[in-house]
C-alpha positions as CSV (number, residue, x, y, z in Angstrom):
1,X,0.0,0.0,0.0
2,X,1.0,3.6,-0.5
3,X,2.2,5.5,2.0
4,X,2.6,9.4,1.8
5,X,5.6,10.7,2.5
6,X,8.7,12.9,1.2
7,X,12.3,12.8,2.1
8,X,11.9,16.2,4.3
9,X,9.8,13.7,6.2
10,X,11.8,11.3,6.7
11,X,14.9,13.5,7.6
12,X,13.2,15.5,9.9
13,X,11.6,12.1,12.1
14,X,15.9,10.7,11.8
15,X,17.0,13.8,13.0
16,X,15.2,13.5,16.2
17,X,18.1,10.4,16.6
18,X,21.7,11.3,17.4
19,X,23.9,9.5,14.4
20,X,27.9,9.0,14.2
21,X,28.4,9.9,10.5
22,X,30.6,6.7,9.5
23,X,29.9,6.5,6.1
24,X,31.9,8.4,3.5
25,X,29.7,8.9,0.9
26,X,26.2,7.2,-1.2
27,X,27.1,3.9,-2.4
28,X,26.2,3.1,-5.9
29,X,23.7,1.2,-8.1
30,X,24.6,-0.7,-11.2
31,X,23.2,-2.3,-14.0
32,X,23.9,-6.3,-14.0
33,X,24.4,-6.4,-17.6
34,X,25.4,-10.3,-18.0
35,X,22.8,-11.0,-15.4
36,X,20.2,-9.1,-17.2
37,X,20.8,-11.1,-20.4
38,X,21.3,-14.6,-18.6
39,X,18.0,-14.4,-16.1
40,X,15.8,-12.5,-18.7
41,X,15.2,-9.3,-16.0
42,X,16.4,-6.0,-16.0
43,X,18.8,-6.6,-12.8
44,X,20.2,-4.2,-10.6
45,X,22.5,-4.4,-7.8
46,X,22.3,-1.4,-4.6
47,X,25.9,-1.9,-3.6
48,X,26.0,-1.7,-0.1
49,X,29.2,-3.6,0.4
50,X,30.8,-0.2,0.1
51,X,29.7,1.9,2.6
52,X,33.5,2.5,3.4
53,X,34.1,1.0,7.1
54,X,36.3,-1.6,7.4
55,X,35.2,-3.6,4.0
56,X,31.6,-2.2,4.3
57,X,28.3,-3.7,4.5
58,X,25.3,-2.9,5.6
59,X,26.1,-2.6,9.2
60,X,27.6,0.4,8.5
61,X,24.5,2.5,7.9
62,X,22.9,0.6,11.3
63,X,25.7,1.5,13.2
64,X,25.6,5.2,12.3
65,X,22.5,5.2,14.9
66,X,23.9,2.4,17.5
67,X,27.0,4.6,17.6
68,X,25.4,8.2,17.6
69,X,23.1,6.9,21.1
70,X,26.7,6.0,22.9
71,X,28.3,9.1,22.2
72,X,25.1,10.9,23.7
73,X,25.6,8.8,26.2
74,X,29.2,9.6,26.4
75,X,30.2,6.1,26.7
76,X,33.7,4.7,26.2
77,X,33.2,0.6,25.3
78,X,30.8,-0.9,22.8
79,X,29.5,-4.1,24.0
80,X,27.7,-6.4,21.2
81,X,27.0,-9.6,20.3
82,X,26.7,-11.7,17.3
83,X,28.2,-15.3,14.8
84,X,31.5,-16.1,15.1
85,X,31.8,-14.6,11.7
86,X,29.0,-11.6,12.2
87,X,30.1,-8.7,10.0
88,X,28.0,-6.6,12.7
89,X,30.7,-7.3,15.3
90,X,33.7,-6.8,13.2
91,X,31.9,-3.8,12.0
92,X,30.8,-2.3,15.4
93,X,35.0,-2.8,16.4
94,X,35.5,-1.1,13.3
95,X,33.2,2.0,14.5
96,X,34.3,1.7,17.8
97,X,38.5,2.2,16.9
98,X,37.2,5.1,14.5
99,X,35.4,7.3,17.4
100,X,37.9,6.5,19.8
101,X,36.4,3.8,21.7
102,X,37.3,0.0,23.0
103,X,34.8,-3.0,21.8
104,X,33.9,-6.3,23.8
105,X,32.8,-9.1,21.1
106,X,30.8,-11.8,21.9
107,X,31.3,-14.2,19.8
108,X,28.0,-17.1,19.7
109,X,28.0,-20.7,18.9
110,X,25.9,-20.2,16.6
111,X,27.4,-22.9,13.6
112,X,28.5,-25.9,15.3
113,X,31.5,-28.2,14.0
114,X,33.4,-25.6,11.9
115,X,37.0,-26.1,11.3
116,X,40.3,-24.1,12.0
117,X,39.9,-21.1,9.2
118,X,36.2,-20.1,10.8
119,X,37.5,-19.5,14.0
120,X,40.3,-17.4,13.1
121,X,40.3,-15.8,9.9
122,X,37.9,-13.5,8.4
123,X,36.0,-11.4,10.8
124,X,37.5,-12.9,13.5
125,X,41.3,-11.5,12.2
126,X,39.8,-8.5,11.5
127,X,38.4,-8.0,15.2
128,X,41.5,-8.5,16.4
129,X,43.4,-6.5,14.4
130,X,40.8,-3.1,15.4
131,X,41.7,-4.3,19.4
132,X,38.9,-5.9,20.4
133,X,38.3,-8.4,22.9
134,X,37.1,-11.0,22.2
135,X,34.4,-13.4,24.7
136,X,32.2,-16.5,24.0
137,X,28.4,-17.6,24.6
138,X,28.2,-21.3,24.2
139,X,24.4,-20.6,22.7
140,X,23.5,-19.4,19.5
141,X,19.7,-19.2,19.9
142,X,19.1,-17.6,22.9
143,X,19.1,-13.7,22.4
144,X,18.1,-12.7,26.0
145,X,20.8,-14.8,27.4
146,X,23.0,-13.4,25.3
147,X,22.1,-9.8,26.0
148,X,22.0,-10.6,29.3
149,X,25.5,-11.8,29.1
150,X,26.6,-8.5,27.6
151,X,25.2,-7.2,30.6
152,X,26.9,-8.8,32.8
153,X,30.5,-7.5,31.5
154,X,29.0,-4.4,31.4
155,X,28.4,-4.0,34.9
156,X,32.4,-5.4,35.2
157,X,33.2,-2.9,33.1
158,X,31.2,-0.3,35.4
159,X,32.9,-1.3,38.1
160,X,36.5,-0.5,36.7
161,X,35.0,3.1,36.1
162,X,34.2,2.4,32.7
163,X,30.7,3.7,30.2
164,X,29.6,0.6,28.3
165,X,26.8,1.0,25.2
166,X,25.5,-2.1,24.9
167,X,23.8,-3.3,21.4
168,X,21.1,-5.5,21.9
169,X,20.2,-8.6,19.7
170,X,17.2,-8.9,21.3
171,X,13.5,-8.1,19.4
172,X,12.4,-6.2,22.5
173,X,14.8,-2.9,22.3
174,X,14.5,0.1,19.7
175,X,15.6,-1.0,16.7
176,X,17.4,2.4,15.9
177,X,19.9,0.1,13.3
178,X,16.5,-0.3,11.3
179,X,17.0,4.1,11.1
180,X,19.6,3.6,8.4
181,X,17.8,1.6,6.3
182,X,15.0,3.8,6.0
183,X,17.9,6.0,5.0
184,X,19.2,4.1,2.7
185,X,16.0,3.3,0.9
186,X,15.2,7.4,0.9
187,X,18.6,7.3,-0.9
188,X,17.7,4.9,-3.4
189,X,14.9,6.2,-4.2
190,X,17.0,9.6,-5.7
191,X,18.9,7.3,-7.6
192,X,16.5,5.0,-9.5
193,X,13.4,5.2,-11.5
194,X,10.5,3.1,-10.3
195,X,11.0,-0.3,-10.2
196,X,9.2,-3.3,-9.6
197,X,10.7,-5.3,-6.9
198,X,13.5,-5.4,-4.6
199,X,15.1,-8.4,-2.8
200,X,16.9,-7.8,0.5
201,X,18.4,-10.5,3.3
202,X,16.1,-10.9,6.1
203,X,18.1,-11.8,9.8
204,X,17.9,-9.8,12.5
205,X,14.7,-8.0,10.7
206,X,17.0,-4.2,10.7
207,X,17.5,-3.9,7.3
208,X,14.6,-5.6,6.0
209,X,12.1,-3.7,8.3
210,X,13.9,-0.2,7.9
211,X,14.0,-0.4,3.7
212,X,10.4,-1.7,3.4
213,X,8.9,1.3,5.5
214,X,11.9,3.8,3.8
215,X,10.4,2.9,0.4
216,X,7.1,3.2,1.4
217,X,7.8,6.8,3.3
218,X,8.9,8.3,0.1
219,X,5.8,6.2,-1.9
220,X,7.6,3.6,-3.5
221,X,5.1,0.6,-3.5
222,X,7.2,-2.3,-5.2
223,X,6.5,-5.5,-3.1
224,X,10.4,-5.7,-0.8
225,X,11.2,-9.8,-0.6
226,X,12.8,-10.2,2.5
227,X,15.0,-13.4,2.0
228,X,14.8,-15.5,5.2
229,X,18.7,-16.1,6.5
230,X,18.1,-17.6,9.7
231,X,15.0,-18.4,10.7
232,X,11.8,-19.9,8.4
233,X,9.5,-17.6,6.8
234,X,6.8,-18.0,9.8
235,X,9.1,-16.9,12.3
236,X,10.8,-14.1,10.5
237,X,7.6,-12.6,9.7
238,X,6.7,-12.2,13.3
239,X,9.6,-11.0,13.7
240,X,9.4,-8.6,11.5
241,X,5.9,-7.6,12.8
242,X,7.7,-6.1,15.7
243,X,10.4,-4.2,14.0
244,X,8.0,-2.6,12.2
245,X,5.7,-1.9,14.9
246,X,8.3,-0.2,17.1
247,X,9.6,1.4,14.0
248,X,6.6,2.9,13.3
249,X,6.7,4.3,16.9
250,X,9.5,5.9,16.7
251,X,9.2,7.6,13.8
252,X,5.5,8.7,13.9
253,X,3.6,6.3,11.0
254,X,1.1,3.8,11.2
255,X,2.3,1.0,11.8
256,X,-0.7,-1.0,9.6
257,X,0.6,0.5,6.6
258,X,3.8,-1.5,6.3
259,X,2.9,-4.3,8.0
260,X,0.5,-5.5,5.2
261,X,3.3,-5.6,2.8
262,X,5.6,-8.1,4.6
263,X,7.3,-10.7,2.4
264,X,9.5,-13.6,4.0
265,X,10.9,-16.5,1.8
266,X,12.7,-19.0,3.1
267,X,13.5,-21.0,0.1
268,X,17.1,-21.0,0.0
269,X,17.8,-21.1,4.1
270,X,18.3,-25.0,3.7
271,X,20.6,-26.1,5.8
272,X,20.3,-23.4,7.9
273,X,22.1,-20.5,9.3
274,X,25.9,-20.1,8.6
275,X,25.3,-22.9,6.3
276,X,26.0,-23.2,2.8
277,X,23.6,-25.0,0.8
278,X,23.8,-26.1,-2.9
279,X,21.3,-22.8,-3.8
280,X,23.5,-20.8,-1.9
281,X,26.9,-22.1,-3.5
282,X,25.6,-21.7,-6.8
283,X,24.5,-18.3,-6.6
284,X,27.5,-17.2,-5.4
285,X,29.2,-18.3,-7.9
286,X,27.2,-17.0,-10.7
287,X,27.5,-13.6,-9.5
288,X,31.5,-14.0,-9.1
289,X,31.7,-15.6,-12.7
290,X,29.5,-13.2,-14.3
291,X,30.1,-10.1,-12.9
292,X,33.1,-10.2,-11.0
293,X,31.1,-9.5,-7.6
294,X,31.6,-11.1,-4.5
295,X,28.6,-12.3,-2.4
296,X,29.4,-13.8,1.1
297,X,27.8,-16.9,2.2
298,X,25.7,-16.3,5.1
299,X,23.5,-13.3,3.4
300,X,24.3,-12.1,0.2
301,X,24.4,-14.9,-1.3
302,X,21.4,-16.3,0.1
303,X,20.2,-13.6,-0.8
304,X,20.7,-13.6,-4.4
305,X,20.3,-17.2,-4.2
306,X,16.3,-16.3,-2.9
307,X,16.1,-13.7,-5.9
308,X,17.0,-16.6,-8.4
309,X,14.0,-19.0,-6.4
310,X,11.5,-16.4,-6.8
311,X,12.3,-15.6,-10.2
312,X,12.3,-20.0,-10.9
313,X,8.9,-19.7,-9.2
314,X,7.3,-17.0,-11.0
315,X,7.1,-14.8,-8.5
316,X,9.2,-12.3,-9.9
317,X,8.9,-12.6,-13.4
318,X,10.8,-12.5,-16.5
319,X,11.5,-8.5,-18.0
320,X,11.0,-7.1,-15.0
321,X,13.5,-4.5,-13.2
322,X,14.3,-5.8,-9.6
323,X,17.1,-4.1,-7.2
324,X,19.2,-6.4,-5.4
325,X,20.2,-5.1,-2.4
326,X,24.1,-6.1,-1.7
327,X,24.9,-6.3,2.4
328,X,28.6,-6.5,1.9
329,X,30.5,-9.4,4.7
330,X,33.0,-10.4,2.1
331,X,35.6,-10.7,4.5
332,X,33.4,-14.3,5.5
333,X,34.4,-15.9,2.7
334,X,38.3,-16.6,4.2
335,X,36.6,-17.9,7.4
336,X,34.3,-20.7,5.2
337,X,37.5,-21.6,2.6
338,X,37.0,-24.9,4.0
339,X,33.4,-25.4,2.0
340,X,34.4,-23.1,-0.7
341,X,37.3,-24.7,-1.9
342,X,36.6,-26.8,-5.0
343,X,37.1,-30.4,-4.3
């Protein structure tokens, strides 16, 4: 449904939220040519994997919101939580060395039975080369124990006269990292003519939730596939229920409105979180092969991967223009060389 709305709008309802400007400028959008021809659509790619902060991503643009409430708060740690290979945690290090602060990691077992390379290269090297420390949480679905784990270093930390910011995983906080994606769809939205769908990864619900209602503020109203990355589509729906609603909250608009146009697919998820499937193997490497782009496994290319299952399915359809939204976390595909490697 269409919602009325104009960029003024949406500008004036983020500017009632402090943000740390990380990025260092718009990120661009480009014609798949190869891909267009191959899959019959007119395919474009939003390329969020260069918002500029520590090999981008779409973190990035959360973390401008995360990291403008702890300098209100004039804190001094970052406390967050997250994959062993979470691009959000090496990214929210990454923010964290830039404005001067220390980070706490907490790294979940969230992908059992992984070998030497996922525990120490990719984000993991990264991390440690920003400074941050590193702790573990022997659960990896269990997001109030997790954030309540964060919580208790933070009151360690208090105690050494220290200011700990604490980013929550769990659903029942603000989600102010959903504020940059309704920024970032206002800014796609000066850069391409209508369209008629966009495809976008689906986890934690920030950037699904925050580009869905971003397009519909400015009155965009091509259906947003959210591409279910760790959870089925039942669940992720829900979930995003509740983004929305506080969302909605914060920034002033019924909530009804966006809601309604909620799309969850969980067709490439198999065999779960972290996981590379064949769907997600295979998309990954189409897009390297035919346009020189790197996807990473555990959301772009699922991602992607879900684009090419709705298009197989007819629910995006031959000749028509779709934007793919890219979420960057290339730096995971040195921590899964073990699956990757051709046999």
């Amino acid at each position: 449904m269409k919602m009325k709305g104009t960029w003024s709008m949406i500008d004036a309802a983020l500017s009632n939220y402090p943000r740390a400007r990380l990025m260092t400028s718009v990120t661009p959008v480009e014609r798949l040519e190869r891909l267009s021809d191959q899959l019959g659509l007119d395919l474009w790619i939003k390329r969020d994997d260069l918002t500029g902060l520590s090999f981008g991503g779409n973190k990035t643009r959360q973390l401008e919101f995360y990291m403008g409430e702890a300098l209100r708060q004039r804190a001094d740690t970052i406390l967050i939580t997250g994959a062993v290979q979470s691009n959000f945690v090496r990214t929210a290090a990454a923010a964290a060395a830039k404005l001067g602060m220390s980070s706490v990691l907490q790294l979940e077992d969230r992908v059992t039975n992984m070998g030497e390379y996922y525990h120490r290269s990719g984000n993991v090297l990264l991390a440690q080369l920003l400074g941050a420390e590193h702790i573990g949480y022997p659960r990896g679905e269990d997001e109030a124990g997790a954030d309540g784990a964060l919580h208790e270093r933070a009151e360690d930390l208090v105690a050494m006269g220290r200011k700990p910011y604490v980013i929550h995983l769990g659903i029942d906080h603000p989600p102010l990292g959903a504020l940059g994606y309704v920024a970032g769809a206002a800014e796609l939205h000066t850069q391409i003519s209508d369209f008629d769908a966009a495809v976008v990864p689906s986890g934690s619900g920030a950037t699904h939730g925050g580009f869905l209602a971003g397009l519909r503020l400015v009155g965009r109203t091509a259906p947003v596939y959210g591409i279910c990355v760790r959870r089925d589509q039942n669940q992720q729906h829900a979930r995003l229920q509740k983004v929305l609603r506080r969302l909605a909250t914060m920034m002033g608009f019924d909530p009804a409105l966006v809601i309604e146009d909620i799309y969850t697919w969980d067709g490439a998820l198999a065999p779960g979180y972290g996981r590379i499937g064949r769907a997600t193997r295979e998309a990954l490497t189409l897009m390297a092969r035919s346009e020189g782009i790197f996807l990473d496994p555990v959301y772009s290319a699922k991602t992607f991967a879900g684009l090419l299952g709705l298009l197989e399915q007819g629910i995006i359809k031959k000749g028509q223009k779709v934007v793919l939204l890219h979420t960057g976390g290339q730096p995971a595909l040195f921590g899964y060389q073990d699956e990757l490697q051709p046999s």
